[in-house]
N, CA, C, O and CB atoms as a CASP TS submission, in Angstrom:
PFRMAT TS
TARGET T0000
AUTHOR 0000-0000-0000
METHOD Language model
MODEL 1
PARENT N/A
ATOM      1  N   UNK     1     -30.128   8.172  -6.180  1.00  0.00           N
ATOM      2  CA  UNK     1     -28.808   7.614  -5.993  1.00  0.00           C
ATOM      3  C   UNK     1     -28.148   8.286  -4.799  1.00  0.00           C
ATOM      4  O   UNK     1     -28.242   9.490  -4.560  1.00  0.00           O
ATOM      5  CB  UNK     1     -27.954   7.780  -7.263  1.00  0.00           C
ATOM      6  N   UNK     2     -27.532   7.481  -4.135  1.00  0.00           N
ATOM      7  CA  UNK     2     -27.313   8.191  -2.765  1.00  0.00           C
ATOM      8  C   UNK     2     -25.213   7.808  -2.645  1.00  0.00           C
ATOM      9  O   UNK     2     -24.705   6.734  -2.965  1.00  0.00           O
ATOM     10  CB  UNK     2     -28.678   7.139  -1.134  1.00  0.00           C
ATOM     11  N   UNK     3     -24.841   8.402  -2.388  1.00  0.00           N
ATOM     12  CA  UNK     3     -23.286   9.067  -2.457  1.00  0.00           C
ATOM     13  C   UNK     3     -22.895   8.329  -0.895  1.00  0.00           C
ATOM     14  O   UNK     3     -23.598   8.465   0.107  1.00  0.00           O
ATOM     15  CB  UNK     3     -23.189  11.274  -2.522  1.00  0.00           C
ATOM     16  N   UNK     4     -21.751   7.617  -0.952  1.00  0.00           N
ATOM     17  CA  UNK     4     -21.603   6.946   0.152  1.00  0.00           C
ATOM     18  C   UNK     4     -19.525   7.496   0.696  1.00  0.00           C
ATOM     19  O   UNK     4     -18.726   8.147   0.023  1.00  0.00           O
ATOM     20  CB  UNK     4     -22.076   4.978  -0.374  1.00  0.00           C
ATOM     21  N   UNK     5     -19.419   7.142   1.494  1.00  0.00           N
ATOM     22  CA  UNK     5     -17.776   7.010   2.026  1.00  0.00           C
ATOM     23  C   UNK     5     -17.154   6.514   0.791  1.00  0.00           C
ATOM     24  O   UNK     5     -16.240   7.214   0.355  1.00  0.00           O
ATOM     25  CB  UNK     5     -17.428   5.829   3.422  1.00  0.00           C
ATOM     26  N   UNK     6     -17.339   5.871   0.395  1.00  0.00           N
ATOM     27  CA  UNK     6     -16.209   4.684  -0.888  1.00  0.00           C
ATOM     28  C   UNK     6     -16.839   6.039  -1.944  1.00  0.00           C
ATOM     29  O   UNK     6     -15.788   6.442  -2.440  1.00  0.00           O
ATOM     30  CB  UNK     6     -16.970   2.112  -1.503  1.00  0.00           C
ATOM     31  N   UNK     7     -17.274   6.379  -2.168  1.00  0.00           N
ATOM     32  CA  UNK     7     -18.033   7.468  -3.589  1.00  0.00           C
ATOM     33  C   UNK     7     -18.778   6.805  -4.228  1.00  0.00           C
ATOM     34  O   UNK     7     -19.893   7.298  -4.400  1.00  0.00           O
ATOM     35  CB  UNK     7     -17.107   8.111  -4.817  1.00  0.00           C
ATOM     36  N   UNK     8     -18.614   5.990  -4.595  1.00  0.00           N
ATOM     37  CA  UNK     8     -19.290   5.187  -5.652  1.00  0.00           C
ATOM     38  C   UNK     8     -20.313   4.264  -4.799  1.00  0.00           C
ATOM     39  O   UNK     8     -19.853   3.576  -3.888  1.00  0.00           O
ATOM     40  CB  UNK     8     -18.153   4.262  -6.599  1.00  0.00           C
ATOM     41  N   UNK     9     -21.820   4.244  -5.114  1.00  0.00           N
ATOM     42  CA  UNK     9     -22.818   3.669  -4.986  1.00  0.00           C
ATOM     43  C   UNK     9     -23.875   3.486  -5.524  1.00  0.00           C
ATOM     44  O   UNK     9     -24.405   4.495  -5.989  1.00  0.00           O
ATOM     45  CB  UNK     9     -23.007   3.833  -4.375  1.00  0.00           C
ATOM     46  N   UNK    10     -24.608   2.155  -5.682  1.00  0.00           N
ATOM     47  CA  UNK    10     -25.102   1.906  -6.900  1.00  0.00           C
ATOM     48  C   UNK    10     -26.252   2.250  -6.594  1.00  0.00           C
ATOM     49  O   UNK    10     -26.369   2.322  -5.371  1.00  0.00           O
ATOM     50  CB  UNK    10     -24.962   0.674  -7.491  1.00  0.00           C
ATOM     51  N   UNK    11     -27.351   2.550  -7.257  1.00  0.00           N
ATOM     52  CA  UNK    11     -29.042   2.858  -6.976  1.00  0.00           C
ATOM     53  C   UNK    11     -29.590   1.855  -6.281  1.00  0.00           C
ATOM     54  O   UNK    11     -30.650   2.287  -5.829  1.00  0.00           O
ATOM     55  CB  UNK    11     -29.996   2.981  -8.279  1.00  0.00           C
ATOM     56  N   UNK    12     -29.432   0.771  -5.964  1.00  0.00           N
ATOM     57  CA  UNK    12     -29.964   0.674  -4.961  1.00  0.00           C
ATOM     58  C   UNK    12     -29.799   0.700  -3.490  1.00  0.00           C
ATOM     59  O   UNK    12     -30.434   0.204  -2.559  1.00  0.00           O
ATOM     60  CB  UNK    12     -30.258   0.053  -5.189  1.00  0.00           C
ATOM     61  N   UNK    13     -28.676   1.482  -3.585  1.00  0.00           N
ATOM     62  CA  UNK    13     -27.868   1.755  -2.094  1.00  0.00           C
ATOM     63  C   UNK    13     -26.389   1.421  -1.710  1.00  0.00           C
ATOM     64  O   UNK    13     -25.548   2.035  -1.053  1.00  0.00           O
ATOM     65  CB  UNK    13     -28.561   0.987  -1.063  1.00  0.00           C
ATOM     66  N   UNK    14     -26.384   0.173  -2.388  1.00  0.00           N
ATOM     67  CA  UNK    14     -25.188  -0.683  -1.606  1.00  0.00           C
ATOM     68  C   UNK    14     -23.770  -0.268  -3.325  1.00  0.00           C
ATOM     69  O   UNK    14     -23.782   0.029  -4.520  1.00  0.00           O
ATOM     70  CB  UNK    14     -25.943  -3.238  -1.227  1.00  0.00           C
ATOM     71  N   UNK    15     -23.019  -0.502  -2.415  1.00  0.00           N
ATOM     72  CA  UNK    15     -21.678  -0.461  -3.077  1.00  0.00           C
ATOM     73  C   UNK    15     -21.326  -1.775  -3.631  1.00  0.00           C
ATOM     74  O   UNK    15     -21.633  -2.892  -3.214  1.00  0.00           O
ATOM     75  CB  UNK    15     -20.586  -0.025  -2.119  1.00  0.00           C
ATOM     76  N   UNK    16     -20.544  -1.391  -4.768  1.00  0.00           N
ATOM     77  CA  UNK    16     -19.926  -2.494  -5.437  1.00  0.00           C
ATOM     78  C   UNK    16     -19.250  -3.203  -4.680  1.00  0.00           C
ATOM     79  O   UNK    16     -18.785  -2.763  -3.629  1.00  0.00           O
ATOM     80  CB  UNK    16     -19.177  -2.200  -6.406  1.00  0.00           C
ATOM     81  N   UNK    17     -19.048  -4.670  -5.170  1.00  0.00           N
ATOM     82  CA  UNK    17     -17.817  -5.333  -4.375  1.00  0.00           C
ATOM     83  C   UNK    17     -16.582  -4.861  -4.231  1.00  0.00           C
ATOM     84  O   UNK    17     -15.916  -4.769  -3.200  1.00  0.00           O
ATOM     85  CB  UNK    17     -17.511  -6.434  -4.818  1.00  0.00           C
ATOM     86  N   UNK    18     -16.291  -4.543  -5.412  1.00  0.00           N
ATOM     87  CA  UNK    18     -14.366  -4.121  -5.040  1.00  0.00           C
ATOM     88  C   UNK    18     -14.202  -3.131  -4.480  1.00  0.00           C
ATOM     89  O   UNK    18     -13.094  -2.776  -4.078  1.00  0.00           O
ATOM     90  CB  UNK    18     -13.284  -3.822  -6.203  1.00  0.00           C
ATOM     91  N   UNK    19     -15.770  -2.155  -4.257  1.00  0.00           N
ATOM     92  CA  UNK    19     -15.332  -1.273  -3.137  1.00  0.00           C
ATOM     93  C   UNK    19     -15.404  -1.684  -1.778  1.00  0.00           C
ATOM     94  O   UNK    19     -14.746  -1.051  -0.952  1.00  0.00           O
ATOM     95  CB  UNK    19     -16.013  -0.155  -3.169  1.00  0.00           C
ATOM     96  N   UNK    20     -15.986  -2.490  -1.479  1.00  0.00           N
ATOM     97  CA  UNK    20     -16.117  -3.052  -0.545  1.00  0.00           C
ATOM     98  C   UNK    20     -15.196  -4.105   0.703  1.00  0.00           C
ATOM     99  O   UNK    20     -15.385  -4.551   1.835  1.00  0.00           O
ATOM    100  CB  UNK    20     -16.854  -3.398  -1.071  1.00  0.00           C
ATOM    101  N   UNK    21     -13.987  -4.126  -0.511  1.00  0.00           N
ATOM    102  CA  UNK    21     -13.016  -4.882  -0.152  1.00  0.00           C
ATOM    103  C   UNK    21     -11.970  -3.842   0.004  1.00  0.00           C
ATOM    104  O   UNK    21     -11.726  -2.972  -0.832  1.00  0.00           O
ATOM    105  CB  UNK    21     -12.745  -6.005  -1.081  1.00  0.00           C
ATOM    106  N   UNK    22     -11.173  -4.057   1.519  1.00  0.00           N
ATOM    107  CA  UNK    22     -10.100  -2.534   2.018  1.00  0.00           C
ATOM    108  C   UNK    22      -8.868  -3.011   0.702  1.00  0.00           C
ATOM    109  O   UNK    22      -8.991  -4.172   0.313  1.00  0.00           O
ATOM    110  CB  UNK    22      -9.127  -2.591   4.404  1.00  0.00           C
ATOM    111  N   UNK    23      -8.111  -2.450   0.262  1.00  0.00           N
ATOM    112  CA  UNK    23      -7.006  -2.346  -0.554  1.00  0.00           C
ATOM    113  C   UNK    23      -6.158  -3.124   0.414  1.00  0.00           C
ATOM    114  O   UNK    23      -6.375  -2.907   1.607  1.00  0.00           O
ATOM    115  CB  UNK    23      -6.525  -0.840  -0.989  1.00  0.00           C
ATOM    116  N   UNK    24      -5.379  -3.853   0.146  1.00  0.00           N
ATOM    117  CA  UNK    24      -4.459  -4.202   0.955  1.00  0.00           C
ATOM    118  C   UNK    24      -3.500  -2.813   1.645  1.00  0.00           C
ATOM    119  O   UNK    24      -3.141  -2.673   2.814  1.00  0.00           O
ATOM    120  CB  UNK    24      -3.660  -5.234   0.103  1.00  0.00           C
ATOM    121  N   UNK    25      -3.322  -2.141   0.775  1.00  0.00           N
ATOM    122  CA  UNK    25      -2.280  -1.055   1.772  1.00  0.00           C
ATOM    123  C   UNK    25      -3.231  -0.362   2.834  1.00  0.00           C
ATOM    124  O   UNK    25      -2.764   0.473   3.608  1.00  0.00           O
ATOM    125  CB  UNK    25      -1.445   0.386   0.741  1.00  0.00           C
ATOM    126  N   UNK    26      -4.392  -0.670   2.861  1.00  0.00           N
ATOM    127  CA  UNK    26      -5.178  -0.019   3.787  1.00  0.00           C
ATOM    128  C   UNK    26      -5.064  -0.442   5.013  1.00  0.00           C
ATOM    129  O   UNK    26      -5.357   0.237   5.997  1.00  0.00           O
ATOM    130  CB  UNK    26      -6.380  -0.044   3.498  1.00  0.00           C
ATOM    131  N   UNK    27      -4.591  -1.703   5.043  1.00  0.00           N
ATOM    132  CA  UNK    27      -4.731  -2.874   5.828  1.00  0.00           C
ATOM    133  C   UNK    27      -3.645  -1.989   7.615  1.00  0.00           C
ATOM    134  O   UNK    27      -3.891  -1.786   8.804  1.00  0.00           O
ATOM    135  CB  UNK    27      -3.774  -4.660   4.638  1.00  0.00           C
ATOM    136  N   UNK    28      -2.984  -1.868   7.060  1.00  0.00           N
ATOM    137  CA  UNK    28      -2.133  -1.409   8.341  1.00  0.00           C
ATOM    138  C   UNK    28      -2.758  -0.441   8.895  1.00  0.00           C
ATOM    139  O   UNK    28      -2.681  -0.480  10.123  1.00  0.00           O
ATOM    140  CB  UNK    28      -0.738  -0.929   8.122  1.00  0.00           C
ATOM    141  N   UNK    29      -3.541   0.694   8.339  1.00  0.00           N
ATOM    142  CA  UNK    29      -3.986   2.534   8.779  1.00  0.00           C
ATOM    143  C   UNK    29      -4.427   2.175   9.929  1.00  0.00           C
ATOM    144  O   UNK    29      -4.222   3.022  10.798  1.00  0.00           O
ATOM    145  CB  UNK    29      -5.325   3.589   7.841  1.00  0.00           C
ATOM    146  N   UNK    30      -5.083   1.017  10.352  1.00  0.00           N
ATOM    147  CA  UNK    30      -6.110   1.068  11.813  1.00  0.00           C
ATOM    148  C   UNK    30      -4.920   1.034  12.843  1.00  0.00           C
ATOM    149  O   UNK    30      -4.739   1.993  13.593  1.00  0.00           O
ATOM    150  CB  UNK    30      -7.397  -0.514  12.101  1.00  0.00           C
ATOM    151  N   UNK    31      -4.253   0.120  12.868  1.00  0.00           N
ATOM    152  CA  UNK    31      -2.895  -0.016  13.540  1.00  0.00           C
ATOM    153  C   UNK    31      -2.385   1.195  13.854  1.00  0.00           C
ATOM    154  O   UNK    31      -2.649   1.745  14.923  1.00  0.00           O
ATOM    155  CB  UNK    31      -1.899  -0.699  12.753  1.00  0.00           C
ATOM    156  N   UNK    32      -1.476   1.802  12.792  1.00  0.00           N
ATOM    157  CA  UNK    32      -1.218   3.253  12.641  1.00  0.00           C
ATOM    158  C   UNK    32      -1.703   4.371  13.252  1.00  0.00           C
ATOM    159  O   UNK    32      -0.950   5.201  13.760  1.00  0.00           O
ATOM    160  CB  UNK    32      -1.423   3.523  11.647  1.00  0.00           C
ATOM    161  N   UNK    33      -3.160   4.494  13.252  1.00  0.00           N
ATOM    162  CA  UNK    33      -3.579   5.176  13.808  1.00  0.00           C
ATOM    163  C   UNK    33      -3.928   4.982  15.266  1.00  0.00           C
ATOM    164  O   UNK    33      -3.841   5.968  15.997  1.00  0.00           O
ATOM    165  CB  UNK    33      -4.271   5.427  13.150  1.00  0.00           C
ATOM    166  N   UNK    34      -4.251   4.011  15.690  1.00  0.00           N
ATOM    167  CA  UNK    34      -3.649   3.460  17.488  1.00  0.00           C
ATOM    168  C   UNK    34      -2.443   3.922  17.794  1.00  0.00           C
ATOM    169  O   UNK    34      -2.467   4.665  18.775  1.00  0.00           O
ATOM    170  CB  UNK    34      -3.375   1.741  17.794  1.00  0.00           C
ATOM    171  N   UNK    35      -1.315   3.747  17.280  1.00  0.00           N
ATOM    172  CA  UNK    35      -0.136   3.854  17.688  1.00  0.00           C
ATOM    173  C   UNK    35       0.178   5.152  17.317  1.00  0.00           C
ATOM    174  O   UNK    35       1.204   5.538  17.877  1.00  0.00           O
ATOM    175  CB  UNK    35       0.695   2.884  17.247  1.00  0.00           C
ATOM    176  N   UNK    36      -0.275   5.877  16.658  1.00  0.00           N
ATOM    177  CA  UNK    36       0.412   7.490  16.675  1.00  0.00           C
ATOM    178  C   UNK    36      -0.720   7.867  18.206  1.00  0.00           C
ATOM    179  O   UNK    36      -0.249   8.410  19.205  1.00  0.00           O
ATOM    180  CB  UNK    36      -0.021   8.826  14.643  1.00  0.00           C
ATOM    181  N   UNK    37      -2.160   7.472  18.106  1.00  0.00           N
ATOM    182  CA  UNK    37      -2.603   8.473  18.732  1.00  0.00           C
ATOM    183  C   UNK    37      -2.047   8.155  20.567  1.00  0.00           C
ATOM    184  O   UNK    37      -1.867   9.007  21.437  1.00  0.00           O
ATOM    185  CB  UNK    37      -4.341   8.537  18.337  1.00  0.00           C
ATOM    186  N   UNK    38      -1.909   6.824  20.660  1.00  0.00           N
ATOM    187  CA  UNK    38      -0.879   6.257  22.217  1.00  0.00           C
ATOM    188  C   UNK    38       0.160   6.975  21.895  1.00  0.00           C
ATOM    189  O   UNK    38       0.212   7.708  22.883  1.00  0.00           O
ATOM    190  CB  UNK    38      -0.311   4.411  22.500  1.00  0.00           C
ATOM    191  N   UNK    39       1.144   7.338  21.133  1.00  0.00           N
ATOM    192  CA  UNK    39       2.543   8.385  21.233  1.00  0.00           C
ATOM    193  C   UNK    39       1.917   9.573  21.882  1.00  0.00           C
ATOM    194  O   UNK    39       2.176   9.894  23.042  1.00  0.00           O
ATOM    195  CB  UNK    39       3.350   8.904  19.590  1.00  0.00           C
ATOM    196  N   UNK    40       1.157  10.167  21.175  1.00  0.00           N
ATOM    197  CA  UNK    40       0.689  11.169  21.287  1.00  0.00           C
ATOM    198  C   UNK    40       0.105  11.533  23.385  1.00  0.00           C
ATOM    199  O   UNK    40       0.572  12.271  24.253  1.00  0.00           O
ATOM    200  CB  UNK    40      -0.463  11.009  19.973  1.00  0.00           C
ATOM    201  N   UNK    41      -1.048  10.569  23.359  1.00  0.00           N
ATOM    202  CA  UNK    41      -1.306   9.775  25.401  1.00  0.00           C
ATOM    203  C   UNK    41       0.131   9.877  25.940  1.00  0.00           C
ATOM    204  O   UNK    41       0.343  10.778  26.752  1.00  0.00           O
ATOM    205  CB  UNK    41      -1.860   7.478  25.620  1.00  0.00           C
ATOM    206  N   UNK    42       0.972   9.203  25.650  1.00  0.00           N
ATOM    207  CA  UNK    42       2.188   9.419  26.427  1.00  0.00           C
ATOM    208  C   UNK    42       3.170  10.879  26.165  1.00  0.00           C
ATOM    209  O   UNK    42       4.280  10.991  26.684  1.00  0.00           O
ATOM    210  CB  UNK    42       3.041   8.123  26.099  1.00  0.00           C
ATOM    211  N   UNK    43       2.660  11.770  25.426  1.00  0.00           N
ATOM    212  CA  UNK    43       3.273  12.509  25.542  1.00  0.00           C
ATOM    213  C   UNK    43       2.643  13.777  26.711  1.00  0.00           C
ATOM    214  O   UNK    43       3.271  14.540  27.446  1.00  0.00           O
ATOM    215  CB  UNK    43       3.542  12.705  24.251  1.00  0.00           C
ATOM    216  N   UNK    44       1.652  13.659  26.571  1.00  0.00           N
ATOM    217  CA  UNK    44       0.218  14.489  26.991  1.00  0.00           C
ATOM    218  C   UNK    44       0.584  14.069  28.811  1.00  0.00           C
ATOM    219  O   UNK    44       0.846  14.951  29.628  1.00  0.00           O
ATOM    220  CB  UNK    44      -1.776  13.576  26.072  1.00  0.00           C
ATOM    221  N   UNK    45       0.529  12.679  29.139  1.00  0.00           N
ATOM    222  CA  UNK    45       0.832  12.163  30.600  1.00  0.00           C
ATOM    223  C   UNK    45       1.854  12.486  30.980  1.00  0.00           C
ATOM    224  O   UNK    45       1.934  12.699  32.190  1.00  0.00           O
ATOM    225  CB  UNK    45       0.842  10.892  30.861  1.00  0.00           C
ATOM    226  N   UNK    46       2.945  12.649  30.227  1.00  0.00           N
ATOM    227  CA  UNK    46       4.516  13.308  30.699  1.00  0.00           C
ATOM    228  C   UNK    46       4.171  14.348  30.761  1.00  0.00           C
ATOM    229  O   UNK    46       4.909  14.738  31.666  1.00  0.00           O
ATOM    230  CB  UNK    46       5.856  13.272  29.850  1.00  0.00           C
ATOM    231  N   UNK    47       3.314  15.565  30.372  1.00  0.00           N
ATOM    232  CA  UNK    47       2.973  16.530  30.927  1.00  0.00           C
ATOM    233  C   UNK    47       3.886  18.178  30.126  1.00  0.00           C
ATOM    234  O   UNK    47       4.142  19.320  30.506  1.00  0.00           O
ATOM    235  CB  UNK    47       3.268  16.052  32.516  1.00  0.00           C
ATOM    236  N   UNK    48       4.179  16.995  28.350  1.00  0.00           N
ATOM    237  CA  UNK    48       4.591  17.593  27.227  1.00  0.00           C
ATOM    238  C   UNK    48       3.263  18.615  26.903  1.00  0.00           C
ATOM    239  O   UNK    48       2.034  18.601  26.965  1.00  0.00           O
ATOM    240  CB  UNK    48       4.986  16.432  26.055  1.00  0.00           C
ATOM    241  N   UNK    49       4.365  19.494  26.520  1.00  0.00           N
ATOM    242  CA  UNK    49       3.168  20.759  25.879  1.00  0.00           C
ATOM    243  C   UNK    49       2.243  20.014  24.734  1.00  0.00           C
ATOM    244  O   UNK    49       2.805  19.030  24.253  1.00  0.00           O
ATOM    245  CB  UNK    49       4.111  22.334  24.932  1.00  0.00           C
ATOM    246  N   UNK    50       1.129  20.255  24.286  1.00  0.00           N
ATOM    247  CA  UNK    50       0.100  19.715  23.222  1.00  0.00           C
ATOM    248  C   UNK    50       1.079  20.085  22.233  1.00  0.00           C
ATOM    249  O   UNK    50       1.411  19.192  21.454  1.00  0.00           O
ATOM    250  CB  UNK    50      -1.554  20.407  23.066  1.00  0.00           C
ATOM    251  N   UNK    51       1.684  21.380  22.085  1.00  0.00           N
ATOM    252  CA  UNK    51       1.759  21.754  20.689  1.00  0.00           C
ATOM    253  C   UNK    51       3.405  20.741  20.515  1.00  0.00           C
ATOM    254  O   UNK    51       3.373  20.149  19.436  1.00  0.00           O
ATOM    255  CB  UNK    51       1.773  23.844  20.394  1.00  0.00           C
ATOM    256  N   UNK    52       4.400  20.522  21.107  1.00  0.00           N
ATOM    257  CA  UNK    52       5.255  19.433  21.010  1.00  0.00           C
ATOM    258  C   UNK    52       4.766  18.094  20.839  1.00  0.00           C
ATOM    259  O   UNK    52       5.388  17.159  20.336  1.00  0.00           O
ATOM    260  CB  UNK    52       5.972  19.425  22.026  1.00  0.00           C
ATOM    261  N   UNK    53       3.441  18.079  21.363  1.00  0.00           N
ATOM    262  CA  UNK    53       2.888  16.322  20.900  1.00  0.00           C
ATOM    263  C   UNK    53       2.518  16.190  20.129  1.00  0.00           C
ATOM    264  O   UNK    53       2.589  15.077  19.608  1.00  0.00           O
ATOM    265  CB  UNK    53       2.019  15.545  21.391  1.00  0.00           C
ATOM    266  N   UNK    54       1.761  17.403  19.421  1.00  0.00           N
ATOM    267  CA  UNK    54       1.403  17.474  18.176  1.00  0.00           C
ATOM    268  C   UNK    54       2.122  17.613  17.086  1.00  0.00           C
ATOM    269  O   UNK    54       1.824  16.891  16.134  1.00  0.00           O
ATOM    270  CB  UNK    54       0.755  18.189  18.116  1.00  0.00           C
ATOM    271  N   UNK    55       3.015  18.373  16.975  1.00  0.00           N
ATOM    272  CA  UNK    55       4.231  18.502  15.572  1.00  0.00           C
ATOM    273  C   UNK    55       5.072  17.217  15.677  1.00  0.00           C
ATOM    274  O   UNK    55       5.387  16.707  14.602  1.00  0.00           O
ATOM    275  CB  UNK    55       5.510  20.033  15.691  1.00  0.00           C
ATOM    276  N   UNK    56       5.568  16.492  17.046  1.00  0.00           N
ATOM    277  CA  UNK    56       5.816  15.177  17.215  1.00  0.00           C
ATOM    278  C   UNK    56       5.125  14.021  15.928  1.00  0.00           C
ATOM    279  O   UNK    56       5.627  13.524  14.919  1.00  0.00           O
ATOM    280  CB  UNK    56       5.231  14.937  18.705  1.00  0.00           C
ATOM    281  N   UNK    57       3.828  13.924  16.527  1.00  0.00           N
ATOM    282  CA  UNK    57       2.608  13.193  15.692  1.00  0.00           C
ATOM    283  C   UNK    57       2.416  13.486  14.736  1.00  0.00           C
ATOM    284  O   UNK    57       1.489  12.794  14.316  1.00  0.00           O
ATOM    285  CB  UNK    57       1.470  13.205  16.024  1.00  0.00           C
ATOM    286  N   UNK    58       2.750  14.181  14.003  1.00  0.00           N
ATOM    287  CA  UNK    58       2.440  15.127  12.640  1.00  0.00           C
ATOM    288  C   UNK    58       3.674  14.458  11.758  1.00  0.00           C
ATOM    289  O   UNK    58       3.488  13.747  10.770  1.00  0.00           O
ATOM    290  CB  UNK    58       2.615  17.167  12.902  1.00  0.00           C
ATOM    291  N   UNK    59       4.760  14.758  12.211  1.00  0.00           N
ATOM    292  CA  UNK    59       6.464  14.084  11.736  1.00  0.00           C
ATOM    293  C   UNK    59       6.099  12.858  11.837  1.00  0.00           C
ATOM    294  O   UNK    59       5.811  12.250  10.805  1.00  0.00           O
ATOM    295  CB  UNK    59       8.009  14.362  12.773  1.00  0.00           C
ATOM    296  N   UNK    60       6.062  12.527  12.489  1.00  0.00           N
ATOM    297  CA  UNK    60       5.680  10.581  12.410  1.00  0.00           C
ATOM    298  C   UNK    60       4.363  10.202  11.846  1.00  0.00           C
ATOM    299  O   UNK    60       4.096   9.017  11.644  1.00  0.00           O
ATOM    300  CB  UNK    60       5.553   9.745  14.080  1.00  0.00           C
ATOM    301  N   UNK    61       3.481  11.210  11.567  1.00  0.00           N
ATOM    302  CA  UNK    61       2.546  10.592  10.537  1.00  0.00           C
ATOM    303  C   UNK    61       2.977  10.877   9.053  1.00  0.00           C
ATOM    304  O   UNK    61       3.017  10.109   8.092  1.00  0.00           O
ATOM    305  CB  UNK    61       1.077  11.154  10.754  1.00  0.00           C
ATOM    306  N   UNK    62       3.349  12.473   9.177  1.00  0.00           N
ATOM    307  CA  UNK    62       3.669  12.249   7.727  1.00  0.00           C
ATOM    308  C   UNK    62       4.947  11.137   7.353  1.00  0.00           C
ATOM    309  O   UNK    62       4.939  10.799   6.169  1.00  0.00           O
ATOM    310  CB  UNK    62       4.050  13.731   7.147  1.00  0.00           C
ATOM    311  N   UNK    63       6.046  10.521   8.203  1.00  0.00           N
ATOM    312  CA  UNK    63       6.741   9.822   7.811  1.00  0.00           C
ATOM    313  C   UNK    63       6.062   8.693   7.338  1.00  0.00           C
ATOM    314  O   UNK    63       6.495   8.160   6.317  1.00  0.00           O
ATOM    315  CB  UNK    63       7.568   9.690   8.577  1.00  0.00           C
ATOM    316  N   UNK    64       5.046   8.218   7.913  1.00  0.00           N
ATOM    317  CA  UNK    64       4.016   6.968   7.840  1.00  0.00           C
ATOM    318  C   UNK    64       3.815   6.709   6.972  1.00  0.00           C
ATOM    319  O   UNK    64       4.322   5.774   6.352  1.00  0.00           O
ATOM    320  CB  UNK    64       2.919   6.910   8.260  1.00  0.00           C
ATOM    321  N   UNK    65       2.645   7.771   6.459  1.00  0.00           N
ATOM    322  CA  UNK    65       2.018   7.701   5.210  1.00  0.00           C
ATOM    323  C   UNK    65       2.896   7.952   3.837  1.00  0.00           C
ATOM    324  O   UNK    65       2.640   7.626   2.677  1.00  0.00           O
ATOM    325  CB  UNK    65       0.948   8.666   5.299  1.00  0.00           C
ATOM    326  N   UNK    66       3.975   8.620   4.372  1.00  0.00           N
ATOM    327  CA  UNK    66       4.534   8.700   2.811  1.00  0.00           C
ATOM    328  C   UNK    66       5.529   7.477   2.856  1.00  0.00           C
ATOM    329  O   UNK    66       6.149   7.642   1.805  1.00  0.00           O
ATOM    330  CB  UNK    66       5.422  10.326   2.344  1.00  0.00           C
ATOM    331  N   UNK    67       6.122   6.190   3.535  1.00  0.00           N
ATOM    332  CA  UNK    67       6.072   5.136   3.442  1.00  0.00           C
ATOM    333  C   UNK    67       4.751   4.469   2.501  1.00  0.00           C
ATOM    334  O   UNK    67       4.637   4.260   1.294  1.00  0.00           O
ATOM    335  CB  UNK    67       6.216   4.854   4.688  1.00  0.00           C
ATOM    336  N   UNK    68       3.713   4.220   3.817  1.00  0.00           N
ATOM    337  CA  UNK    68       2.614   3.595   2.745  1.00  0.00           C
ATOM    338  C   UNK    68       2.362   4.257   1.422  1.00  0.00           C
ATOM    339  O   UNK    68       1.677   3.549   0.684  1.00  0.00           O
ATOM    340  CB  UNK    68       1.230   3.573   3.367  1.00  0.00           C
ATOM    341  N   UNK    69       2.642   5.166   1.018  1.00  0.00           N
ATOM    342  CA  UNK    69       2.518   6.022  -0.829  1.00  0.00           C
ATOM    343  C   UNK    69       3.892   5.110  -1.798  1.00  0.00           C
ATOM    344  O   UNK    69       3.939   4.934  -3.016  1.00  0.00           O
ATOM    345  CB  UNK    69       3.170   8.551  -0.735  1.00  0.00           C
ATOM    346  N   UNK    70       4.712   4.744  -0.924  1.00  0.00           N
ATOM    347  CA  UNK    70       6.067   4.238  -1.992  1.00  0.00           C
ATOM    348  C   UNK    70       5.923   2.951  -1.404  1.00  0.00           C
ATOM    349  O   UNK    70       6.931   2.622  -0.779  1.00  0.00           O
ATOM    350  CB  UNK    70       7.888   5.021  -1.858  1.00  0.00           C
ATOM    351  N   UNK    71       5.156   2.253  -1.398  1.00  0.00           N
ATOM    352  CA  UNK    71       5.085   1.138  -1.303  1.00  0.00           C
ATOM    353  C   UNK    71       4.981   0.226  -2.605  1.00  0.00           C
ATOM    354  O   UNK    71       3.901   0.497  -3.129  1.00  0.00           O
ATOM    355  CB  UNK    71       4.205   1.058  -0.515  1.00  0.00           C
ATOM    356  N   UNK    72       5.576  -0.631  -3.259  1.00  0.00           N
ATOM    357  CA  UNK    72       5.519  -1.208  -4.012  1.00  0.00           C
ATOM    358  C   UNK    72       4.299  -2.180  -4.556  1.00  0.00           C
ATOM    359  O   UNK    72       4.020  -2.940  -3.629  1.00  0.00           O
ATOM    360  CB  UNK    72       6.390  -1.527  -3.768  1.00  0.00           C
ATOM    361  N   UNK    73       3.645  -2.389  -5.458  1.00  0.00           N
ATOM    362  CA  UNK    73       2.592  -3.739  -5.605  1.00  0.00           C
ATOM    363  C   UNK    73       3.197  -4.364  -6.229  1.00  0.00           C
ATOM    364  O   UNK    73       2.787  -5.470  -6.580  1.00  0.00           O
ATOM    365  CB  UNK    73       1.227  -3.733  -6.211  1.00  0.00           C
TER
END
């Protein structure tokens, strides 16, 4: 039995369907993660210290994600 990204995988390799299908709240993260890491490019090209682009990106991710956590179904 072999242990995959999703955790769960069946003996003969492949994953169940419903793991297989992204959650809907998942649906935005790819987005999200484009757009923090371009904040981040434009901060770096202005010629902002890393460690200000980084605690920047950090505040606006954790604002992110703890949005997507109180999200309603």
């Amino acid at each position: 039995m072999m242990a995959g990204r999703a955790g769960i995988v069946l003996a003969h390799g492949r994953r169940p369907d419903s793991a297989s299908r992204p959650h809907p709240r998942h649906a935005p993260a790819g987005a999200g993660n484009q757009r923090l890491h371009h904040r981040w490019e434009q901060f770096t090209a202005r010629k902002k210290r890393t460690v200000v682009a980084n605690v920047t990106v950090a505040r606006e991710l954790a604002r992110w994600r703890w949005s997507l956590a109180t999200i309603e179904d």
